[in-house]
C-alpha positions in Angstrom: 153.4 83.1 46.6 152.0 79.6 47.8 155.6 78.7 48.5 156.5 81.8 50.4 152.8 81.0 52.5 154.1 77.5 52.8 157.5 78.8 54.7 155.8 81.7 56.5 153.3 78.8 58.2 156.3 76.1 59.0 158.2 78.8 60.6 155.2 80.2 62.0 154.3 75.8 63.8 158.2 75.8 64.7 158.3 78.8 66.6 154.5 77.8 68.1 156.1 74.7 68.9 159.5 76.1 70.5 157.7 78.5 72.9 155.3 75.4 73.8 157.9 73.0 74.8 159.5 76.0 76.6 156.5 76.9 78.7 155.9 73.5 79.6 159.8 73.1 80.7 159.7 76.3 83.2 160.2 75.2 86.7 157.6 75.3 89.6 157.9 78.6 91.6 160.1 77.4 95.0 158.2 76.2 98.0 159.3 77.8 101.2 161.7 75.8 104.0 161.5 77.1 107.3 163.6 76.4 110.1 162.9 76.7 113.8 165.4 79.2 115.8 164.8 80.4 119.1 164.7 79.4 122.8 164.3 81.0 126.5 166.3 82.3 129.4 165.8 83.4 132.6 164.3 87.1 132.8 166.3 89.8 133.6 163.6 91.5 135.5 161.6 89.2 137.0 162.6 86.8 139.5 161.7 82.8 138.3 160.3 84.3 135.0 161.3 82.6 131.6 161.2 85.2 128.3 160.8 83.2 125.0 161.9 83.7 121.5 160.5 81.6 118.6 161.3 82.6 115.2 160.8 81.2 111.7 163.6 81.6 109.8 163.4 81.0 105.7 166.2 79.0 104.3 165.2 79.8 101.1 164.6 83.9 100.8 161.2 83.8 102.3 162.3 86.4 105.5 161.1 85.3 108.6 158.5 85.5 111.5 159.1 86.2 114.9 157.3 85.9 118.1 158.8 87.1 122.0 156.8 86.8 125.4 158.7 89.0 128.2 157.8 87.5 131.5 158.8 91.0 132.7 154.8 92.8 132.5 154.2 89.6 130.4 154.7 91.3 127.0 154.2 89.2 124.2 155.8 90.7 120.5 154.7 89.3 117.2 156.5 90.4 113.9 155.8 89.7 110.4 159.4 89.8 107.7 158.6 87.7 105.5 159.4 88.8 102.0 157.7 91.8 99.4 154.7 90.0 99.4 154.6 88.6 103.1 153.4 85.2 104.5 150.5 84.4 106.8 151.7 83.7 110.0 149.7 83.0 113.0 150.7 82.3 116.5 149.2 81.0 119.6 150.3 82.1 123.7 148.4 79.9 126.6 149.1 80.6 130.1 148.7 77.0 132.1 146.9 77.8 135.4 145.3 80.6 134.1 142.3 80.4 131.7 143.9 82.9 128.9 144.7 82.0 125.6 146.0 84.2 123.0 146.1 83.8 119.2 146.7 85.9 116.4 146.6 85.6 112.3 148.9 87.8 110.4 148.2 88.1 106.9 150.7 88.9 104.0 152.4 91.8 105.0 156.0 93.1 105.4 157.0 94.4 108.6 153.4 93.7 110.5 153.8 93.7 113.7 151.6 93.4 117.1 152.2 93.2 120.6 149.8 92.5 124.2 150.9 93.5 127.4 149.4 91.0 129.5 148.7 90.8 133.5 149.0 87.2 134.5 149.3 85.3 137.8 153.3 84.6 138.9 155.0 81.4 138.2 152.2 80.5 135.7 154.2 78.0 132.6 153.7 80.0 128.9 152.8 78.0 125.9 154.0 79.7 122.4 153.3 78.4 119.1 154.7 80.2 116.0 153.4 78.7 112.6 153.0 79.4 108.7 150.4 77.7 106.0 153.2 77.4 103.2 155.7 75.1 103.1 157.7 72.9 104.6 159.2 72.9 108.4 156.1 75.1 109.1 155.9 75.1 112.9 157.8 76.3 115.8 156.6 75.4 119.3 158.1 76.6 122.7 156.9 75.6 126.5 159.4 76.9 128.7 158.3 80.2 128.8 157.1 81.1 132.8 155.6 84.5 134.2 
């Protein structure tokens, strides 16, 4: 019997042991890249206006955030696809000229979404700042936007 306890107890340490050394070997969860997309044209719809498009595209299956100012009514678009579990995103609109500054934080969420209709001044140079907490590559910035 002692020896059977004996065997029982080193197979009991070796399997301890195995799934110890295997826990410590698992691999850090992955740390979201981003990558900048996005840029602006002239407006369709409004003479000398710029729209904008920044988005924050994951390289690594994170999804992405996107943010859109239409100098058209000065609409300004911000939606949240980044993954099950989502990503905080924020993002920042300043109108130069004007005293306005807009900013919103979007928490984990899929599919969040908000948008502003703004009435601003013509001619007036749009700011936009698109930007995450997590990861790396984490900011997208755009200036070219006009009303």
């Amino acid at each position: 019997m002692a020896k059977s306890l004996t065997r029982i107890a080193a197979c009991a340490t070796a399997a301890l042991t195995s799934v110890l050394l295997l826990a410590g070997s698992a691999e850090a969860a992955p740390v979201p890249k981003w990558k900048c997309e996005g840029g602006s044209s002239a407006s369709p719809d409004d003479p000398g206006g710029r729209d904008v498009r920044l988005r924050l595209a994951s390289t690594n299956g994170y999804g992405y955030a996107e943010v859109r100012f239409i100098a058209h009514g000065e609409h300004i678009y911000f939606d949240n696809y980044a993954g099950e579990n989502g990503r905080p995103f924020w993002m920042e609109m300043e109108m130069q000229g004007a005293t306005w500054k807009y900013k919103w934080n979007l928490g984990p969420g899929y599919g969040l979404h908000h948008s502003y209709n703004g009435s601003f001044p013509e001619d007036e140079k749009v700011s936009s700042l698109l930007s995450t907490y997590i990861g790396t590559g984490k900011t997208c910035t755009n200036s070219s936007g006009r009303t």
